[in-house]
Backbone bond lengths (Angstrom), bond angles and torsions (degrees), N, CA, C in turn:
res aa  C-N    CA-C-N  psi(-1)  N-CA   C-N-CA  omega(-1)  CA-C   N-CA-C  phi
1 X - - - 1.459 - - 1.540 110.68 -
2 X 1.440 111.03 -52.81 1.516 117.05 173.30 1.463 115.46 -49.09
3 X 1.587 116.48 -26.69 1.474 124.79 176.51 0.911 106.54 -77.78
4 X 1.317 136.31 -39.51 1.699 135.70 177.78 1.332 109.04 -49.83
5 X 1.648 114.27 -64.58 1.401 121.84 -164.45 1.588 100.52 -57.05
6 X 1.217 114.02 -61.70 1.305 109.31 -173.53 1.604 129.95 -49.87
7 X 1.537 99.83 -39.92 1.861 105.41 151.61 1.607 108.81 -37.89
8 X 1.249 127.55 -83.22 1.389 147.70 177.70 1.218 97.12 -16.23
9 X 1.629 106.10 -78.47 1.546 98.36 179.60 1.470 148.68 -25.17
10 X 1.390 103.74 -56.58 1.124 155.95 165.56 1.610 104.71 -26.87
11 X 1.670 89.20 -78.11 1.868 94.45 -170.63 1.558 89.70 -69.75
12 X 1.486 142.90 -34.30 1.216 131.34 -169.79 2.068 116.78 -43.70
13 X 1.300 87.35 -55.52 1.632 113.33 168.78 1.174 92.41 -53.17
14 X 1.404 150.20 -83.80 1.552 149.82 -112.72 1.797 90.47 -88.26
15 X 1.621 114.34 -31.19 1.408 105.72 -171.34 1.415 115.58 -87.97
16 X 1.452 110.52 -6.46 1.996 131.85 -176.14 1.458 92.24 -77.63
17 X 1.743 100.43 -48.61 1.910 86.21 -172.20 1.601 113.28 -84.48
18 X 1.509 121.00 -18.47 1.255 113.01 142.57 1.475 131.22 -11.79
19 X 1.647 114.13 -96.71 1.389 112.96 160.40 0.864 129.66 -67.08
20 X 1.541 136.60 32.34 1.495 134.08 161.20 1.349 108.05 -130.29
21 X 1.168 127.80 29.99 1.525 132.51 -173.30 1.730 97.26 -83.04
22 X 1.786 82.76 133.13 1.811 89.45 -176.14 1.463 118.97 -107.86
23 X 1.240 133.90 140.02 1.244 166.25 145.73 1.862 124.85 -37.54
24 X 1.360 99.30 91.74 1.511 76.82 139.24 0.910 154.32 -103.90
25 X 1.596 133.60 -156.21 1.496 140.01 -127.41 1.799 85.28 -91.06
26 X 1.598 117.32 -79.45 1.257 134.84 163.24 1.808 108.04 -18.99
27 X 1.332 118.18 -53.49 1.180 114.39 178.72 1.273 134.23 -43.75
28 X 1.638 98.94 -70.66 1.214 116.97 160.05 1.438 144.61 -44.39
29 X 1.877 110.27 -33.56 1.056 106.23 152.02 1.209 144.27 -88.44
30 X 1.129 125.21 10.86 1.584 164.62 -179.45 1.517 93.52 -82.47
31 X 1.434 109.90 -78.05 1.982 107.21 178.84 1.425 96.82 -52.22
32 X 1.257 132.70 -57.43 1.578 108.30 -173.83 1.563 126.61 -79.65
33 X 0.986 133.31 -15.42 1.036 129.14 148.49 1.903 132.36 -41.22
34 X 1.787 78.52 -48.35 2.285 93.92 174.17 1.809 90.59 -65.36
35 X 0.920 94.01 -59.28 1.880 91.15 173.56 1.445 143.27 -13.91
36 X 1.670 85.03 -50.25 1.590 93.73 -154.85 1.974 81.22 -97.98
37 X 1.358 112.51 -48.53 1.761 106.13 178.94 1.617 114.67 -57.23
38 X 1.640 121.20 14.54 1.267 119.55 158.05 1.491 118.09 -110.86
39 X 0.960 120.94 16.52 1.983 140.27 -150.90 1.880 96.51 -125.75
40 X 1.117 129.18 104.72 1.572 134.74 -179.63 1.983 88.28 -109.19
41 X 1.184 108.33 -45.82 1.622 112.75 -170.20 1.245 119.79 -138.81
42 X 1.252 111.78 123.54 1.785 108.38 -177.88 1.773 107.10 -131.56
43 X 1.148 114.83 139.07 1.314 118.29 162.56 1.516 124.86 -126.57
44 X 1.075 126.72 157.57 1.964 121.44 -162.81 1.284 104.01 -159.95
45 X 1.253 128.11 150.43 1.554 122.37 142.03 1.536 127.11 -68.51
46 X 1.054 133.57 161.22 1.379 135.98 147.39 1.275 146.15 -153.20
47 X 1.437 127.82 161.67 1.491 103.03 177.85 1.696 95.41 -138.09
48 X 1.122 105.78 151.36 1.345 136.20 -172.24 1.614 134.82 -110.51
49 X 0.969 126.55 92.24 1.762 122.61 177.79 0.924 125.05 -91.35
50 X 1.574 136.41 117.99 1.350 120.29 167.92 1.614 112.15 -126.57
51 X 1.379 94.39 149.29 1.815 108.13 -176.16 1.536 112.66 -113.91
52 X 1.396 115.21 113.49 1.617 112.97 153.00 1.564 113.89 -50.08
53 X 1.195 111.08 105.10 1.516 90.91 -173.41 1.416 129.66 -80.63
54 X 1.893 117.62 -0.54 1.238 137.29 166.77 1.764 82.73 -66.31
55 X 0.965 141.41 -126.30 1.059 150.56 -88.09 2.140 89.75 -113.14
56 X 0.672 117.21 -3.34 1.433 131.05 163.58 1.493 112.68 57.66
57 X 1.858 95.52 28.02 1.833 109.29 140.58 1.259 129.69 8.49
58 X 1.363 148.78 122.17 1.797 105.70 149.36 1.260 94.84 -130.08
59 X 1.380 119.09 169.32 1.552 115.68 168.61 1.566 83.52 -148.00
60 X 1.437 93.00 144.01 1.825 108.13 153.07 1.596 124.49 -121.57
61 X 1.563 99.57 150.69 1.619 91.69 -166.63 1.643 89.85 -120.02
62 X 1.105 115.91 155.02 1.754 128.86 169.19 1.444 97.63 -128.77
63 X 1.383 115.65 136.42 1.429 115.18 164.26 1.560 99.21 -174.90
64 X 1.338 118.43 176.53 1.455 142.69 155.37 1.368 145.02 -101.59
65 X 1.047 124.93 101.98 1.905 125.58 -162.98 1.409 108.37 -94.46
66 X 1.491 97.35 157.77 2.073 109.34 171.44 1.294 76.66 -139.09
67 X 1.729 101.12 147.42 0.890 126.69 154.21 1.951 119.02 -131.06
68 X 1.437 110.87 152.26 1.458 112.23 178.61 1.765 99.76 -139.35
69 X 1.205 100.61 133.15 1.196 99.25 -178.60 1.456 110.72 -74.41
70 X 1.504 143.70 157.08 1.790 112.71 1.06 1.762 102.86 -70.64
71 X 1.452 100.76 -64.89 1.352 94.10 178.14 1.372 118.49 -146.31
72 X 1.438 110.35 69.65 1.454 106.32 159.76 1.626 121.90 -98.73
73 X 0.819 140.69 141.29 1.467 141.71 -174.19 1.568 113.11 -135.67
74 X 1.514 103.06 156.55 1.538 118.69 154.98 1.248 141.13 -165.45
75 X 1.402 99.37 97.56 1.908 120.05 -172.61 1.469 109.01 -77.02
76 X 1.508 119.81 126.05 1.153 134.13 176.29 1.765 106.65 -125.94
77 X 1.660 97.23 110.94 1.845 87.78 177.37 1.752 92.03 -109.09
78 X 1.986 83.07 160.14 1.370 105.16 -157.88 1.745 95.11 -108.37
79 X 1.343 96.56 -49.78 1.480 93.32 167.50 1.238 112.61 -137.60
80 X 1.371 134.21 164.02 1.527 116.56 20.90 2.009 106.53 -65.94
81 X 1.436 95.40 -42.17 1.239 99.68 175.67 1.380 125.48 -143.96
82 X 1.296 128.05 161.98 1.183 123.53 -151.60 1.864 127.17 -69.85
83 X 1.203 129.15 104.29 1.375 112.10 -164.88 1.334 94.17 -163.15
84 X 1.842 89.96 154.78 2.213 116.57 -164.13 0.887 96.63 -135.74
85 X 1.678 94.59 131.07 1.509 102.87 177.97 1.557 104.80 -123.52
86 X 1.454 128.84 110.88 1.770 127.70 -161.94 1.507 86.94 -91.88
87 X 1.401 113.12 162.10 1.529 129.51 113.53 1.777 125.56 -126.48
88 X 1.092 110.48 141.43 2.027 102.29 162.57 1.591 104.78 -106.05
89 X 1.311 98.60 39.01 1.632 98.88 157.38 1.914 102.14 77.98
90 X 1.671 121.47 -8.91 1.680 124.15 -166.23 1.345 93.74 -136.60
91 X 1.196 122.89 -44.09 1.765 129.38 179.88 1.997 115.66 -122.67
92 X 1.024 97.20 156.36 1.463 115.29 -160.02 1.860 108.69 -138.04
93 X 1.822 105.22 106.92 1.341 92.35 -164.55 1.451 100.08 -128.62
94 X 1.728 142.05 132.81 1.237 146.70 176.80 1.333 104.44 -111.39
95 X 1.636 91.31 118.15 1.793 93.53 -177.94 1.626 104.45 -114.35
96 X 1.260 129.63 114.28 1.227 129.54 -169.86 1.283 97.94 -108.32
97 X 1.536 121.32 105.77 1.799 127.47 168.34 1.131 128.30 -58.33
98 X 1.649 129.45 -23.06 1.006 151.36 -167.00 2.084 99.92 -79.17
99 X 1.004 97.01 -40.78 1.499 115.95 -165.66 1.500 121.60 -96.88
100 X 1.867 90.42 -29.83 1.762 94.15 -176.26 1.135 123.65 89.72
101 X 1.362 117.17 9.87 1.489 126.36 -175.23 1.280 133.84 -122.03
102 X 1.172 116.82 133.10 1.806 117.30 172.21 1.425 122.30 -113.98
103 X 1.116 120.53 109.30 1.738 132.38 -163.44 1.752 81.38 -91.05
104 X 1.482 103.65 130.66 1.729 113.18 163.98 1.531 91.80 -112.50
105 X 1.149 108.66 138.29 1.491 125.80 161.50 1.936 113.65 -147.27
106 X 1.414 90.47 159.08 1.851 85.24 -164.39 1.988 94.41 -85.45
107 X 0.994 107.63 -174.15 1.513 106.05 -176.21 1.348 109.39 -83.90
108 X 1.565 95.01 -47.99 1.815 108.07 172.47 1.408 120.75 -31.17
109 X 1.733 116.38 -69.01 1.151 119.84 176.46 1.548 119.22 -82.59
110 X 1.080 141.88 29.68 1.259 135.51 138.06 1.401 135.86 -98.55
111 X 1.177 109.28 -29.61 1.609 120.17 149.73 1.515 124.12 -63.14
112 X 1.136 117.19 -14.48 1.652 145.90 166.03 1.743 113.23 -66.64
113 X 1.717 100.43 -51.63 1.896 119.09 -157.66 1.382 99.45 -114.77
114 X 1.521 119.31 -26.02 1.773 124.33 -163.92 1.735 106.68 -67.74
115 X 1.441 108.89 150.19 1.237 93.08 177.10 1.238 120.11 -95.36
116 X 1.671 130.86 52.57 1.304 130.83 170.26 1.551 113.87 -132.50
117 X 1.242 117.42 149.19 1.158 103.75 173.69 1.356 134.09 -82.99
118 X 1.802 138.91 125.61 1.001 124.22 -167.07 1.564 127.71 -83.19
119 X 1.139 115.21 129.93 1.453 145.87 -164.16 1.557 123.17 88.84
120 X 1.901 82.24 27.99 1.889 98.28 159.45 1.351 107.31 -139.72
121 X 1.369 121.56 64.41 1.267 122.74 141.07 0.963 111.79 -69.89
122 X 1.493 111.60 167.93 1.501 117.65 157.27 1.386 121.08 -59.79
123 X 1.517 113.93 -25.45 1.900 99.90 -169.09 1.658 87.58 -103.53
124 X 1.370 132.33 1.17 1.585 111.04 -177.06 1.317 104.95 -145.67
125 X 1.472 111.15 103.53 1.355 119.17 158.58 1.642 124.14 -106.59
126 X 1.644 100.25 113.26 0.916 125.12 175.70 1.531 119.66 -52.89
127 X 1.526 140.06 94.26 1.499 98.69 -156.64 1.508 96.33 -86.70
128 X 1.532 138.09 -23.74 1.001 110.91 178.56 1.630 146.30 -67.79
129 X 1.471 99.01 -10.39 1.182 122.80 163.41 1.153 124.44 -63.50
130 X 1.559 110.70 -45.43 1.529 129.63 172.98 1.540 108.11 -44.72
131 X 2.006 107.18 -51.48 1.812 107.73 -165.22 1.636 94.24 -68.26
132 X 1.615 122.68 -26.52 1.281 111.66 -162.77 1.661 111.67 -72.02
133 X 1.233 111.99 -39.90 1.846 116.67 -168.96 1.132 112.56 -109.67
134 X 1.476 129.68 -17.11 1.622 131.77 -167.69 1.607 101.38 -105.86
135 X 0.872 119.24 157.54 1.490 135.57 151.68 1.490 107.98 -118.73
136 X 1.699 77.93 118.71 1.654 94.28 -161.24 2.188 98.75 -113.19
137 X 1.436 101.01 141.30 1.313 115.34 168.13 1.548 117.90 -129.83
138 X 1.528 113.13 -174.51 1.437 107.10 174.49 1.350 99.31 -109.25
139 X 1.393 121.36 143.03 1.791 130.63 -165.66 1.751 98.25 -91.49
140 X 0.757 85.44 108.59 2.032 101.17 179.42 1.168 107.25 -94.46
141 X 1.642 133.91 -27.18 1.604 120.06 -158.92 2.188 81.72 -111.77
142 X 1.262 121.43 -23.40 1.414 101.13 -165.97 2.272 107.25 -80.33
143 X 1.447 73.17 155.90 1.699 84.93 -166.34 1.265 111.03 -34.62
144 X 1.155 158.06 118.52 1.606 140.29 144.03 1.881 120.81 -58.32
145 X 1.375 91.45 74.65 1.700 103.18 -166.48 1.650 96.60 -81.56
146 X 1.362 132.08 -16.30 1.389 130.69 148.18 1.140 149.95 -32.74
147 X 0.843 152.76 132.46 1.572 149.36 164.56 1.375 85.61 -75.35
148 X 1.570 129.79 176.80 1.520 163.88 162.43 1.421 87.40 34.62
149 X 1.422 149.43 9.59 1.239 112.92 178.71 1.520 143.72 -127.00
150 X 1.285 139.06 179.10 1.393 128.58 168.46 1.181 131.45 -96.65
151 X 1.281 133.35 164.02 1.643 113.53 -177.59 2.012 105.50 -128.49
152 X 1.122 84.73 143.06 1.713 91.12 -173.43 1.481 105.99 -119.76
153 X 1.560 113.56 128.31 1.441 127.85 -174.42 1.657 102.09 -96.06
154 X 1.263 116.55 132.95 1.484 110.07 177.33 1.322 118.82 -147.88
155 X 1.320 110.64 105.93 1.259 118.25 -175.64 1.564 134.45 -126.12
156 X 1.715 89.89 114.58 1.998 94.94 -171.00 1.584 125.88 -21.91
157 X 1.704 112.31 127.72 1.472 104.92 163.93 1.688 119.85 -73.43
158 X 1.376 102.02 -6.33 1.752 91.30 172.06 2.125 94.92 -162.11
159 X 1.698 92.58 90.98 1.314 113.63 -153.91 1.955 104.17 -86.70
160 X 1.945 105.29 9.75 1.308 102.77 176.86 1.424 120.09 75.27
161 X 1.624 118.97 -169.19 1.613 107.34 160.15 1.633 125.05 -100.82
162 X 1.235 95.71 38.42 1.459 126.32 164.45 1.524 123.22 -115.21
163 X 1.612 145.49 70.65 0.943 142.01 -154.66 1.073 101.49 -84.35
164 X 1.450 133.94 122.62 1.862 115.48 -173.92 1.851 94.64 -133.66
165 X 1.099 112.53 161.39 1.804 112.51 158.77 1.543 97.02 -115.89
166 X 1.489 105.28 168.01 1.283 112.82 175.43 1.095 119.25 -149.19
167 X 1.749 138.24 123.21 1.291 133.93 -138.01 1.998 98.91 -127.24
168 X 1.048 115.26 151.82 1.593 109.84 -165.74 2.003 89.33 -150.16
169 X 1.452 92.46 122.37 1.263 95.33 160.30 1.483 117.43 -97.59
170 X 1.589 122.71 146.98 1.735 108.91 -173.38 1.056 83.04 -131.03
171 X 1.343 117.53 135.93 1.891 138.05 156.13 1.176 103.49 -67.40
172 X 1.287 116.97 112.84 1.829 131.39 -164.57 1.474 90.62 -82.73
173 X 1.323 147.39 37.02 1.218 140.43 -142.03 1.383 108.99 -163.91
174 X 1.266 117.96 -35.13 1.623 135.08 161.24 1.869 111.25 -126.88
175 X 1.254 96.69 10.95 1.946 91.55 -155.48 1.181 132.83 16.73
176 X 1.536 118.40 55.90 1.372 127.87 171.04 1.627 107.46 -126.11
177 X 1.403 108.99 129.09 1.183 114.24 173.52 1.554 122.95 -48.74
178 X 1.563 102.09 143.18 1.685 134.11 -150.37 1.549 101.83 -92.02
179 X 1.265 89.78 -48.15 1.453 104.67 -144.46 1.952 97.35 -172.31
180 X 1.594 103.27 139.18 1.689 112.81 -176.98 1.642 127.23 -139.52
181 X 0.797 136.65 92.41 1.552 143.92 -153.64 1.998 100.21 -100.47
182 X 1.480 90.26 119.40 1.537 95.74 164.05 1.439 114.92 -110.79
183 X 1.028 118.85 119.90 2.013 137.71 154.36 0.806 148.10 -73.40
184 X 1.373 107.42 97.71 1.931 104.35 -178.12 1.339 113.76 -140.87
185 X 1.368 136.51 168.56 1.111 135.98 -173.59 1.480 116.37 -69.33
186 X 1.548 124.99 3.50 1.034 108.29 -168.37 2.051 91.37 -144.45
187 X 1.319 92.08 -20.59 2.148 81.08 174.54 1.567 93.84 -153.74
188 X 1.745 113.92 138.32 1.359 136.55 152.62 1.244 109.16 -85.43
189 X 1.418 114.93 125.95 1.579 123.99 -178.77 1.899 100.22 -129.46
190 X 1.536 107.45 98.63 1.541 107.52 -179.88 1.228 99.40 -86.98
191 X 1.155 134.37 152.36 1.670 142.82 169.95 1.753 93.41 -131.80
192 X 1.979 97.22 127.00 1.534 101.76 169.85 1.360 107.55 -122.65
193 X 1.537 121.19 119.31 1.761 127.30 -158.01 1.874 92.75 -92.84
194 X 1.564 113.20 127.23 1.697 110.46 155.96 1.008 104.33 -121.92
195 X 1.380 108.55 -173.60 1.573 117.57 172.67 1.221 142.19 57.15
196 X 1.578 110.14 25.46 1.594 123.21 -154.88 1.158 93.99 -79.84
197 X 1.742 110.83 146.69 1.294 138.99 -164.99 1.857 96.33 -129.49
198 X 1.331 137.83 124.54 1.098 130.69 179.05 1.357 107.96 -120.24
199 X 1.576 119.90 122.20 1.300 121.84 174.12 1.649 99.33 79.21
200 X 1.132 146.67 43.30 1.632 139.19 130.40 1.276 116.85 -11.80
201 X 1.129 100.14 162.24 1.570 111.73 156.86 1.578 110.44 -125.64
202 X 1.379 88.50 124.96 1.771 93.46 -151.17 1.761 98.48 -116.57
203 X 1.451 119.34 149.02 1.481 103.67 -162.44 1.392 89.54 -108.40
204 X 1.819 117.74 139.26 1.993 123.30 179.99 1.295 97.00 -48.12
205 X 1.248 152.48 -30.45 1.187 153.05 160.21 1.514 124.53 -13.08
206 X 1.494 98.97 -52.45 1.636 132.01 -155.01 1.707 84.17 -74.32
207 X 1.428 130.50 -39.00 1.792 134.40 -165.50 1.023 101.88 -89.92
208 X 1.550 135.97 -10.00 1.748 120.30 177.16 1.665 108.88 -106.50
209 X 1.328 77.95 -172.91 1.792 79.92 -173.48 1.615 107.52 -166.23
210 X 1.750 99.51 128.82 1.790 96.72 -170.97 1.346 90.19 -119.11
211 X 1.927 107.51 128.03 1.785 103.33 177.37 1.417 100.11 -61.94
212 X 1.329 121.33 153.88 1.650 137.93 154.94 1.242 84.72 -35.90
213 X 1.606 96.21 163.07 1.299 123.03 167.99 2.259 101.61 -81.04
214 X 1.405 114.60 109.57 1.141 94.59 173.89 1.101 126.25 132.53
215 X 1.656 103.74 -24.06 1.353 128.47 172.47 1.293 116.90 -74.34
216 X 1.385 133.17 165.25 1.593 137.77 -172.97 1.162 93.79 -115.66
217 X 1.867 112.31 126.68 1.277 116.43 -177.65 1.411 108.17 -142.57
218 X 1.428 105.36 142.20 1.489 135.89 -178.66 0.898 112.56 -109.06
219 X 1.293 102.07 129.12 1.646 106.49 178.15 1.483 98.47 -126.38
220 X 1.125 106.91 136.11 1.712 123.73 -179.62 1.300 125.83 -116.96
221 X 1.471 110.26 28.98 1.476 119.96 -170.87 1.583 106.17 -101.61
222 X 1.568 112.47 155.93 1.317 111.22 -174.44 1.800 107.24 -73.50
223 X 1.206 125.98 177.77 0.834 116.36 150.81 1.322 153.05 -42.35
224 X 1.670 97.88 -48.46 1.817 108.08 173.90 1.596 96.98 -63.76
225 X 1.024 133.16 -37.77 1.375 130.32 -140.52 1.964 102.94 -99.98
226 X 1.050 109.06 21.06 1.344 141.76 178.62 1.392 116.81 -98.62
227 X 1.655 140.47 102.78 1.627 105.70 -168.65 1.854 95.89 -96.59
């Protein structure tokens, strides 16, 4: 009988360290890296919170993204209110319905002036970009509110007069980010990714963008960058 229990036991333990088997740093970005060089097209839902944390703001965003590698994209939010944000990887267009407006900007100069860093969105992490500018660790003190996953702390070697950290949960299970938290002294922006679709078939359609007939449009592109 004492042999039984102790069997029992036994596999009980062996299946705890099962789902708690730990990761390192090198590891992990290694699976996501093989990851992301098998990924041409991805699409997901998501929703997004962010807090001024002076004045304790919040906004939430709901919407759905495509992505095509290198960089064409297309963000559509559902709520709070309705708004598209294109690229075809050369031009960059925000059409806000609510407002009547279409902002043209080239891709070049907004990834240049924008305040995020590129190949740290939430839907595209670059990892080699990541080893080049971030100093990256594994997050030991933040919650593991996940099932299967790890959390990665990443913080700019020359973070501007914007000092921010940036936290990435990865599903050790597909190694694609879960869930993405940005930090700064002045706004928390959580991003929670569902519904991932890998490799779509996505129509060139989905990367352009024609203003309505009617809308007021700005274009903020330089000259050269004009054809």
């Amino acid at each position: 009988m004492k042999n039984k229990i102790f069997i029992l036991f036994f596999a009980f333990l062996m299946s705890f360290a099962g789902v708690t088997r730990a990761y390192d740093l090198d590891t992990v970005l290694a699976e996501m890296e093989k990851t992301e060089n098998n990924i041409q097209t991805i699409s997901l839902q998501f929703t997004q919170t962010a807090v001024i944390l002076i004045t304790e703001e919040k906004q939430r965003i709901q919407g759905k993204a495509y992505f095509q590698r290198p960089d064409k994209f297309r963000v559509e939010h559902k709520l709070p209110q309705s708004q598209v944000i294109v690229s075809n990887g050369q031009m960059l267009w925000f059409f806000n319905p609510t407002k009547n407006q279409v902002l043209i900007d080239s891709w070049k100069n907004w990834t240049q002036s924008a305040g995020f860093p590129k190949g740290l969105t939430p839907f595209h992490l670059d990892v080699k970009n990541m080893r080049e500018k971030y100093s990256i660790a594994l997050e030991t003190e933040k919650e593991q509110s996940l099932e299967n996953s790890v959390v990665l702390r990443m913080t700019p070697h020359d973070s501007g007069p914007w000092p921010y950290t940036f936290f990435v949960w990865v599903d050790t299970k597909t190694w694609l980010p879960q869930k993405t938290e940005m930090l700064s002294k002045s706004v928390q922006s959580v991003t929670e990714i569902q519904d991932v679709d890998i490799n779509p078939d996505l129509p060139t359609d989905l990367f352009l963008f024609a203003a309505p007939e009617g809308v007021d449009v700005y274009d903020s592109r330089a000259a050269e960058d004009i054809p």
